[in-house]
Short mmCIF file of the C-alpha atoms (twelve columns), coordinates in Angstrom:
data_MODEL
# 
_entry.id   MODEL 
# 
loop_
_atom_site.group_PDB 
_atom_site.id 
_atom_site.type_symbol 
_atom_site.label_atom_id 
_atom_site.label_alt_id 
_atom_site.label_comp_id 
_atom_site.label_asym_id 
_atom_site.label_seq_id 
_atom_site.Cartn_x 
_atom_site.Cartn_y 
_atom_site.Cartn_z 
_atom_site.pdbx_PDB_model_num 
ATOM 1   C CA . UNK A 1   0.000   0.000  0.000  1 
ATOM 2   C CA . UNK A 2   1.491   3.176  -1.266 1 
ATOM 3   C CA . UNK A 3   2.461   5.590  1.917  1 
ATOM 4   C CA . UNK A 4   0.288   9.134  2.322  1 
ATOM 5   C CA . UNK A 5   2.753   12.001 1.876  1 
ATOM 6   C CA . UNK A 6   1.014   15.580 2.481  1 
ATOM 7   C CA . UNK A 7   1.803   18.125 -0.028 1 
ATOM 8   C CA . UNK A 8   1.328   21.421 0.287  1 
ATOM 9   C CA . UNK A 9   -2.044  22.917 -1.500 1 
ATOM 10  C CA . UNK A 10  -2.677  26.242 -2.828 1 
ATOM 11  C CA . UNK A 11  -4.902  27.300 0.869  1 
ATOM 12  C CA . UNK A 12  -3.596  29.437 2.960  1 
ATOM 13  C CA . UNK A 13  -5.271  28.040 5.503  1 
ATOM 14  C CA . UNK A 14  -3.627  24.719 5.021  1 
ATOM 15  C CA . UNK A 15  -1.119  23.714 7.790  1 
ATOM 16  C CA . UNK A 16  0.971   22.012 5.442  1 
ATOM 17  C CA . UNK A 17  1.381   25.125 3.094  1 
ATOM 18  C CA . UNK A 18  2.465   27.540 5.866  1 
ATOM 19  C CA . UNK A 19  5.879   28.067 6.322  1 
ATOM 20  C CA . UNK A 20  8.301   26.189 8.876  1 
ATOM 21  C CA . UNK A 21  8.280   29.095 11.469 1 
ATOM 22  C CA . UNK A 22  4.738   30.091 10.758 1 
ATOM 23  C CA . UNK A 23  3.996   26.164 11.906 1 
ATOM 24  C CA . UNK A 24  5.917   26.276 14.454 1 
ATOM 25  C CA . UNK A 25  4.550   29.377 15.718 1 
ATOM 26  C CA . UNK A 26  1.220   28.365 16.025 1 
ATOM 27  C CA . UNK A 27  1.880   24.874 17.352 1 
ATOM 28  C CA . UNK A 28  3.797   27.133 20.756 1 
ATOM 29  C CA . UNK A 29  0.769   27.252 23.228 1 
ATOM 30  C CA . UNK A 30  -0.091  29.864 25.703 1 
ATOM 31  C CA . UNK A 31  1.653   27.927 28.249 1 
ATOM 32  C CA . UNK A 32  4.925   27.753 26.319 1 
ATOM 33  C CA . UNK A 33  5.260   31.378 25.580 1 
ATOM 34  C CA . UNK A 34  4.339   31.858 29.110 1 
ATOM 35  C CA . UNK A 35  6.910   29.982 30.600 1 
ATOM 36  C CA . UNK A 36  9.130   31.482 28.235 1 
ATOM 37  C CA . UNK A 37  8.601   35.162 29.302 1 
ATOM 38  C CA . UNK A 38  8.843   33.975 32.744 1 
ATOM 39  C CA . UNK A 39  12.164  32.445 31.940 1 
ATOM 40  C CA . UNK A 40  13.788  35.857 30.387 1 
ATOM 41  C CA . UNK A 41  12.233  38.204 33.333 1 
ATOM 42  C CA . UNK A 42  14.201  35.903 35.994 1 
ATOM 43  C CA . UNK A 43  16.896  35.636 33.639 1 
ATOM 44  C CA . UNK A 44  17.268  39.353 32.928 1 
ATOM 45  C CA . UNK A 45  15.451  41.204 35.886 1 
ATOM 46  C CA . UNK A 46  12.871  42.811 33.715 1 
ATOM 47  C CA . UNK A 47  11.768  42.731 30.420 1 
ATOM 48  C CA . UNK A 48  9.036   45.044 28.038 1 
ATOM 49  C CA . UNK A 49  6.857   44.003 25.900 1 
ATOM 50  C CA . UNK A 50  8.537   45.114 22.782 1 
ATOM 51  C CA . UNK A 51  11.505  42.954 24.149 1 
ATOM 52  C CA . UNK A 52  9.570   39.729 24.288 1 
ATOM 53  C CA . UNK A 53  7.893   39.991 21.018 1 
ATOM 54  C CA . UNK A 54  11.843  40.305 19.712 1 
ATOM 55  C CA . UNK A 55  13.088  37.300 21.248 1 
ATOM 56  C CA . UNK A 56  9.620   35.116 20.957 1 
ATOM 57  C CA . UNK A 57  9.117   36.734 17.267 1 
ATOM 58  C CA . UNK A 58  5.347   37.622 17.423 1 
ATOM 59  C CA . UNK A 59  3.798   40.343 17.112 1 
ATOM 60  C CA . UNK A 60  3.188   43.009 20.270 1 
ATOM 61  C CA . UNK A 61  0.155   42.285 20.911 1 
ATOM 62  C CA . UNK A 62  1.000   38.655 21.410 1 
ATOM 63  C CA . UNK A 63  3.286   39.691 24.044 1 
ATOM 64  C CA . UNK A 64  1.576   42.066 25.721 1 
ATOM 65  C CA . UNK A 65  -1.373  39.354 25.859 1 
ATOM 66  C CA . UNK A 66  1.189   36.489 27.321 1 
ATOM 67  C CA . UNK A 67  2.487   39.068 29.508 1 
ATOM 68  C CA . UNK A 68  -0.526  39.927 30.963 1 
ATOM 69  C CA . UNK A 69  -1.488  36.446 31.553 1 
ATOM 70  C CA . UNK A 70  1.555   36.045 33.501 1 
ATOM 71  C CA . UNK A 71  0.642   39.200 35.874 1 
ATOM 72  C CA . UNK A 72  -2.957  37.933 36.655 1 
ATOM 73  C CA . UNK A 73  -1.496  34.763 37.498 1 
ATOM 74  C CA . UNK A 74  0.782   36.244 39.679 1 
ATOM 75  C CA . UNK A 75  4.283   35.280 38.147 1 
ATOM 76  C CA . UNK A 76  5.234   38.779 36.489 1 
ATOM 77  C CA . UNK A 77  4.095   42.120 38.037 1 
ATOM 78  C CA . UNK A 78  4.249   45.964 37.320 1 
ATOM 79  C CA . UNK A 79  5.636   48.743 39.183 1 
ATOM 80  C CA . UNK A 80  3.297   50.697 37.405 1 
ATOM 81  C CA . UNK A 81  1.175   50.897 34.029 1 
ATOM 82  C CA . UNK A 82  3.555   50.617 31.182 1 
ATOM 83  C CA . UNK A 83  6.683   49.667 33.160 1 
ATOM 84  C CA . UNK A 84  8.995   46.974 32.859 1 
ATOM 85  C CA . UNK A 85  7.655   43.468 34.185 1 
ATOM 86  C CA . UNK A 86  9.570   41.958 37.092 1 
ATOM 87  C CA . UNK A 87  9.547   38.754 38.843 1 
ATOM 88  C CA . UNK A 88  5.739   38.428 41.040 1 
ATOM 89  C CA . UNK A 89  5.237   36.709 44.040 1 
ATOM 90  C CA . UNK A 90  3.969   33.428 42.719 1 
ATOM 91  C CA . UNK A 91  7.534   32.855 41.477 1 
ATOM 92  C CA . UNK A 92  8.505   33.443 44.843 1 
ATOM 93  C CA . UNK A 93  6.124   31.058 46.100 1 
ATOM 94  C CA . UNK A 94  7.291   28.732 44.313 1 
ATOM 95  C CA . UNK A 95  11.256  29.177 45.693 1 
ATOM 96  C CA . UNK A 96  9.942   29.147 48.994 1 
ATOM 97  C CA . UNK A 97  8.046   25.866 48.254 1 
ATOM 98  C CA . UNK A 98  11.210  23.997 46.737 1 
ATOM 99  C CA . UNK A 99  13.594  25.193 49.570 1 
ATOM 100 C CA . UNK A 100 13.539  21.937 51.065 1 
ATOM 101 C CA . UNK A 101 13.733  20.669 54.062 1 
ATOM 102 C CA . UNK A 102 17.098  21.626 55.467 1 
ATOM 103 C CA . UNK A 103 15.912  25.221 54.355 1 
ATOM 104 C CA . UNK A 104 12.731  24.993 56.575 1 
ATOM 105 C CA . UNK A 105 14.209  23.209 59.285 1 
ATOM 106 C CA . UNK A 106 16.475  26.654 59.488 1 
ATOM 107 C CA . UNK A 107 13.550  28.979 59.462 1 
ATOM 108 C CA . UNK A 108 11.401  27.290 62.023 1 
ATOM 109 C CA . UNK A 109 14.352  26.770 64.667 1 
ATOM 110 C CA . UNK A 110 14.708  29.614 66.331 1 
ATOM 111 C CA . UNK A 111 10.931  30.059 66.315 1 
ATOM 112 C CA . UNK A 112 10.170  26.524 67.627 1 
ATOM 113 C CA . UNK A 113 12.909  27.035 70.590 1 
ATOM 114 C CA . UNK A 114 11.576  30.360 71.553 1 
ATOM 115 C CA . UNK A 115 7.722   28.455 71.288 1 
ATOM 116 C CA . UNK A 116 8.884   25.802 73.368 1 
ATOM 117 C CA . UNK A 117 10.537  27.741 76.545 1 
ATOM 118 C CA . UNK A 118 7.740   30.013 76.911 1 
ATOM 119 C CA . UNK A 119 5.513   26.585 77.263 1 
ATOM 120 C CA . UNK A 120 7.580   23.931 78.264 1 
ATOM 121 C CA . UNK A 121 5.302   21.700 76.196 1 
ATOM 122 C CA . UNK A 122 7.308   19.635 72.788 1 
ATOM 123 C CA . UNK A 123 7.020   21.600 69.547 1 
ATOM 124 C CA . UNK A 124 7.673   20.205 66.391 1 
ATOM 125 C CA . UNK A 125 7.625   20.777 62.822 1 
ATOM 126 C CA . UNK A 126 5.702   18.419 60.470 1 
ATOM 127 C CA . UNK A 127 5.762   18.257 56.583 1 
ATOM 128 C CA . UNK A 128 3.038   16.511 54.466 1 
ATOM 129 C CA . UNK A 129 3.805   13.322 52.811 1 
ATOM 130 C CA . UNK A 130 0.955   11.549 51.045 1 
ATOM 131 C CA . UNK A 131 -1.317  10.610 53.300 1 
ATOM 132 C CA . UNK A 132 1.092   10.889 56.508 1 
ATOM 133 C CA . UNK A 133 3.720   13.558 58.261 1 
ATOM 134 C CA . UNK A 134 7.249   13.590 58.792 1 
ATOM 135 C CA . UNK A 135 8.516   14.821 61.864 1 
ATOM 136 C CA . UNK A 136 11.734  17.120 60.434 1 
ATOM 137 C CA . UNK A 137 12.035  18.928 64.012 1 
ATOM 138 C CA . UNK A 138 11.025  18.652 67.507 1 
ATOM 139 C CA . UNK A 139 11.769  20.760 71.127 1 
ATOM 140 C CA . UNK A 140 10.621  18.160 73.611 1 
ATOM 141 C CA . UNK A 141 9.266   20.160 77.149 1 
ATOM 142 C CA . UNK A 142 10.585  19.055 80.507 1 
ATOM 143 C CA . UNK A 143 6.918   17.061 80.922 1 
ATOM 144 C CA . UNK A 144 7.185   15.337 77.165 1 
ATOM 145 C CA . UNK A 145 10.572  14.018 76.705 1 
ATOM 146 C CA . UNK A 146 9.617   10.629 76.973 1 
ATOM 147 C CA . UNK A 147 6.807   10.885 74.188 1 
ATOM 148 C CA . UNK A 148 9.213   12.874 71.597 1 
ATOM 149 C CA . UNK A 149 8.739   11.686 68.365 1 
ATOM 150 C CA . UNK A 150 12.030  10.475 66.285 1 
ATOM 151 C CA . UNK A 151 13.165  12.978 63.415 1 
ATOM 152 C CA . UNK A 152 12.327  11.757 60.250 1 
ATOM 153 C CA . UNK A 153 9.428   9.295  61.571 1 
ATOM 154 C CA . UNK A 154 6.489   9.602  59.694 1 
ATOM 155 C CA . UNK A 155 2.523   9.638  61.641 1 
ATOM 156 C CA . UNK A 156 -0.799  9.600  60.136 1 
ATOM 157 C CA . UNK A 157 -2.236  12.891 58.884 1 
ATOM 158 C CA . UNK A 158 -5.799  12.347 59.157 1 
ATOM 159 C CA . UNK A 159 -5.725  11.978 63.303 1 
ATOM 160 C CA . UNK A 160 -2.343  13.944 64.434 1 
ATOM 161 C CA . UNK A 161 -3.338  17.754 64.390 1 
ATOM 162 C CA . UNK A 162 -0.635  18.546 62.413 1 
ATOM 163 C CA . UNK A 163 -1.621  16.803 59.708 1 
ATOM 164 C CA . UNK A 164 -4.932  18.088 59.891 1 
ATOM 165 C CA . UNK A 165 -3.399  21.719 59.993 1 
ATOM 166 C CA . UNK A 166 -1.593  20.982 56.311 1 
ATOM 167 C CA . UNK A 167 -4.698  18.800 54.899 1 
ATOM 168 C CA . UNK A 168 -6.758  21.931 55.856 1 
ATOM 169 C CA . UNK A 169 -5.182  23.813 53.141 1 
ATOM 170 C CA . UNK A 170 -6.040  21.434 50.362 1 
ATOM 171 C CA . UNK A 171 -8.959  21.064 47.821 1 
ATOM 172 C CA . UNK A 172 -11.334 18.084 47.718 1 
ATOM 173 C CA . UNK A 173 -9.623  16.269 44.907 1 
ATOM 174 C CA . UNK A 174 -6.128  16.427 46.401 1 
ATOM 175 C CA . UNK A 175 -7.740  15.156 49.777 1 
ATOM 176 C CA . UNK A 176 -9.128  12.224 47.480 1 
ATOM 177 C CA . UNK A 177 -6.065  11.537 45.635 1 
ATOM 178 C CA . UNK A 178 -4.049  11.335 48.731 1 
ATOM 179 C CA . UNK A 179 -6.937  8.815  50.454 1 
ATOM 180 C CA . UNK A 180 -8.345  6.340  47.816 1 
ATOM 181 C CA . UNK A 181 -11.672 5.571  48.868 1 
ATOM 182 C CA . UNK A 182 -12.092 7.808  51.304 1 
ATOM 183 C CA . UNK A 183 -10.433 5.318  54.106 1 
ATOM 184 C CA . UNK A 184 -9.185  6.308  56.981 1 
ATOM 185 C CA . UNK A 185 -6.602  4.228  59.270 1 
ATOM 186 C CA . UNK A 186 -8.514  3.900  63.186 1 
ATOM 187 C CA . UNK A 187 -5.267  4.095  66.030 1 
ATOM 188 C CA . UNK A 188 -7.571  5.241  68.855 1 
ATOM 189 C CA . UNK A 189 -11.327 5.047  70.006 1 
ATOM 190 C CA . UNK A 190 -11.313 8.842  69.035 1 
ATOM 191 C CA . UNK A 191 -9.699  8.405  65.446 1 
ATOM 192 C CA . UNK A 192 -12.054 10.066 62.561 1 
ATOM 193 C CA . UNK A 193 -12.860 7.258  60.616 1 
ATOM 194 C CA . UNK A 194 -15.670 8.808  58.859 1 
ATOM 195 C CA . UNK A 195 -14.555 11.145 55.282 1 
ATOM 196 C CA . UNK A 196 -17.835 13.442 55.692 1 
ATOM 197 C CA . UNK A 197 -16.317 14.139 59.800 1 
ATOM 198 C CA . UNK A 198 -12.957 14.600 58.396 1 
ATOM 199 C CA . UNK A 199 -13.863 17.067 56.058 1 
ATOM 200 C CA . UNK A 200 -16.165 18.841 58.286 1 
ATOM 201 C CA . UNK A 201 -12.886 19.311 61.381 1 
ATOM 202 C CA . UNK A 202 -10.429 19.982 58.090 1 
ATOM 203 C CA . UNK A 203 -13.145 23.122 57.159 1 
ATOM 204 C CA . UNK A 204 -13.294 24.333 60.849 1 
ATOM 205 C CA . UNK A 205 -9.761  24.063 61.287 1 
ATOM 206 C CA . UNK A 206 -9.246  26.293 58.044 1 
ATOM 207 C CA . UNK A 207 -11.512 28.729 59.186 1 
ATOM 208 C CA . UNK A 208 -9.799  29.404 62.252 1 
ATOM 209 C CA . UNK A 209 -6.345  28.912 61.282 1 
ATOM 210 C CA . UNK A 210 -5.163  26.124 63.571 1 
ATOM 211 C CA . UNK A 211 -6.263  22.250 64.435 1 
ATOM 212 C CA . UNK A 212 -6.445  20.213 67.660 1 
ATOM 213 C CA . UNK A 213 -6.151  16.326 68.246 1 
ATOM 214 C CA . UNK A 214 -7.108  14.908 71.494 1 
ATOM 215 C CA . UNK A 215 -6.271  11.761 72.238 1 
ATOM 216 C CA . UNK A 216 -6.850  10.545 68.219 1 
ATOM 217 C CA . UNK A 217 -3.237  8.882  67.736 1 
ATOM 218 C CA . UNK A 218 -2.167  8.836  70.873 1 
ATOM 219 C CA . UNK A 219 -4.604  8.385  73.743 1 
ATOM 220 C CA . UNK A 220 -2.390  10.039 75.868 1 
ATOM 221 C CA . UNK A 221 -1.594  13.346 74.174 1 
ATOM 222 C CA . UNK A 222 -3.564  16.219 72.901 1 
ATOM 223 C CA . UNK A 223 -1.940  18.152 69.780 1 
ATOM 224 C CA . UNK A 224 -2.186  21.718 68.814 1 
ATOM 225 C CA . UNK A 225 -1.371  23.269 65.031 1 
ATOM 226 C CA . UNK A 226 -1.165  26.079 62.947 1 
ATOM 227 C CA . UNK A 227 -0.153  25.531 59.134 1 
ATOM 228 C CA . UNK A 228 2.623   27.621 57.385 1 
ATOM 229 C CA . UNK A 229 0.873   29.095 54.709 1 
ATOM 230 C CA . UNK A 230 2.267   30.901 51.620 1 
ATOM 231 C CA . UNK A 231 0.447   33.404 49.645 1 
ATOM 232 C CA . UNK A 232 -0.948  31.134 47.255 1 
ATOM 233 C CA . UNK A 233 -2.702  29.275 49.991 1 
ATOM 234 C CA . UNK A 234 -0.647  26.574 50.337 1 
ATOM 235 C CA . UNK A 235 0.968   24.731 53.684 1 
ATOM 236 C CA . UNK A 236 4.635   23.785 53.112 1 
ATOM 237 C CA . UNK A 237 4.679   22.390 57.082 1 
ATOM 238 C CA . UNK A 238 2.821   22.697 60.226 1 
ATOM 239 C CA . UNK A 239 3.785   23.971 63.827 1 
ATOM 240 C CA . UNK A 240 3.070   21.562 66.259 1 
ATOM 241 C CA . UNK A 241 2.598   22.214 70.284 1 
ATOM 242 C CA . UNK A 242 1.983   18.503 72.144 1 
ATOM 243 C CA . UNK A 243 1.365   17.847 75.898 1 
ATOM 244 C CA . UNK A 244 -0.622  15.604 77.825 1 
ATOM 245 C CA . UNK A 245 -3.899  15.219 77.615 1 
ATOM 246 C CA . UNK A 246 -4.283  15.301 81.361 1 
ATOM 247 C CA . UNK A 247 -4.206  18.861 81.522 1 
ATOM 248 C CA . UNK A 248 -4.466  19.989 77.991 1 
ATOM 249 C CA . UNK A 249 -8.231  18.411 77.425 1 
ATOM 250 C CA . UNK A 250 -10.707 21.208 77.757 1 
ATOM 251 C CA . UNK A 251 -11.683 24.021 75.127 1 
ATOM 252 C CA . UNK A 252 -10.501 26.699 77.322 1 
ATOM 253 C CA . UNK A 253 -7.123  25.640 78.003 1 
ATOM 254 C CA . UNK A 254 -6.560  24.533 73.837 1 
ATOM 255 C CA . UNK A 255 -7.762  28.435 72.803 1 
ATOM 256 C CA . UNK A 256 -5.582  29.874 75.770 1 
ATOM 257 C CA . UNK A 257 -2.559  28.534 74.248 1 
ATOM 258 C CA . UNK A 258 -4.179  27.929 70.263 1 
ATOM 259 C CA . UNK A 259 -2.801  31.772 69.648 1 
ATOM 260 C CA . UNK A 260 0.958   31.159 70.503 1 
ATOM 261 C CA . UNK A 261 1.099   28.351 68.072 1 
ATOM 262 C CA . UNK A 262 -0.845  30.552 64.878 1 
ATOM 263 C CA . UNK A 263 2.004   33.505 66.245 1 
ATOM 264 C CA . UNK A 264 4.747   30.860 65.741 1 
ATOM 265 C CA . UNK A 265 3.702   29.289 61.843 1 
ATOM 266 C CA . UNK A 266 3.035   33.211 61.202 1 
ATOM 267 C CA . UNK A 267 6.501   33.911 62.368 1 
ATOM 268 C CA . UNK A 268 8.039   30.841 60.726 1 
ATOM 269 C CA . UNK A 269 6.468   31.890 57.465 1 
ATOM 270 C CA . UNK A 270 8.444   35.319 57.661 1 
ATOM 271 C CA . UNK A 271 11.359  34.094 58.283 1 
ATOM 272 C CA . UNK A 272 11.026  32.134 55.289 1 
ATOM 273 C CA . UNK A 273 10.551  35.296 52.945 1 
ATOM 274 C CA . UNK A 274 13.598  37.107 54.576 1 
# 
């Protein structure tokens, strides 16, 4: 059977009868062109509209569309109409969010220490992974020593309240991809086990900005946590305040101390940016 070779036809509207560049012009999507234009502002500190329709070859109007795009979505910005773009704070987001642990580890420090001797309680610092956390950092208190979770050991999200604090901050389809099914692990009598109860705590606990578990992974602890929380909305760890349930139990005493622990993820998140 004799192969089908296109040839080029006499419309103009033919993609075989455009030129090579004109082809591959078209083919570039608005996502390529943006990432391109991101690519020369943090390459060259700013960069005009005229300049990007040079080095992409369209015309200006092009650019200043992709341009645009890129400042509504947060990743170029203006000091003012008609001047220069610059680098916008989603691309700093995004720096912040592929730091790494080591990087957060060094921001949260010298917040957790000062955390932990005004309250003699353990603080730690939890990252999300899948459906569980990893413990990168922890300031046992003179009363929790014994109960100190290892660095780098990894509890479940769903009933610690530090996971809870960083699940808080996601949508409903990341919360389903990171439980298939909807099932939750039971580790206590007061585990949530139910998806509709998990949601509802994970939409309080946004609301107000910090999370509590009492006696849900360990019946013998009750958990405190605020989420650090970039400007895009999302939780690259959680600050953690744990003592025993014995005389951490009732609302009044968790929102007595609830504040110092939002003040600390706050503070955590600045030093980040600095």
């Amino acid at each position: 059977m004799a192969q089908f070779t296109p040839t080029a036809s006499d419309d103009p509207a033919d993609p075989v009868s455009q030129p090579t560049g004109r082809r591959r012009k078209d083919a570039a999507t608005s996502a390529e062109l943006a990432l391109r234009a991101v690519t020369l502002i943090a390459q060259r500190g700013t960069l005009t509209v005229s300049e990007l329709a040079r080095e992409l070859d369209v015309a200006s109007s092009t650019a200043h569309r992709v341009l645009t795009n890129c400042r509504r979505a947060g990743f170029a910005r203006q000091e003012s109409p008609g001047a220069p773009y610059v680098i916008g704070p989603a691309m700093h987001e995004i720096a912040l969010t592929v730091t790494g642990p080591r990087n957060l580890r060094e921001a949260a420090g010298p917040v957790l220490s000062q955390l932990q001797n005004h309250v003699d309680e353990m603080v730690s610092f939890y990252v999300l992974e899948g459906k569980y956390v990893r413990v990168v950092q922890t300031y046992p208190g003179s009363r929790t020593k014994t109960v100190a979770p290892s660095l780098g050991k990894l509890l479940p999200a769903h009933c610690t309240a530090g996971g809870k604090a960083l699940l808080s901050r996601e949508t409903p389809e990341q919360l389903r991809r990171r439980f298939p099914g909807g099932l939750l692990a039971q580790y206590t009598e007061r585990s949530i086990t139910d998806w509709s109860t998990l949601m509802d705590d994970l939409t309080v606990t946004r609301q107000r900005g910090w999370s509590v578990s009492v006696g849900e992974f360990d019946p013998r602890l009750t958990s405190i946590a605020a989420p650090v929380v970039l400007s895009t909305g999302a939780a690259v760890g959680a600050v953690v305040l744990t003592g025993y349930a014995s005389w951490l139990r009732t609302r009044a005493e968790i929102e007595a101390i609830a504040p110092r622990v939002m003040e600390a993820a706050t503070a955590v998140t600045a030093r980040m940016r600095n």
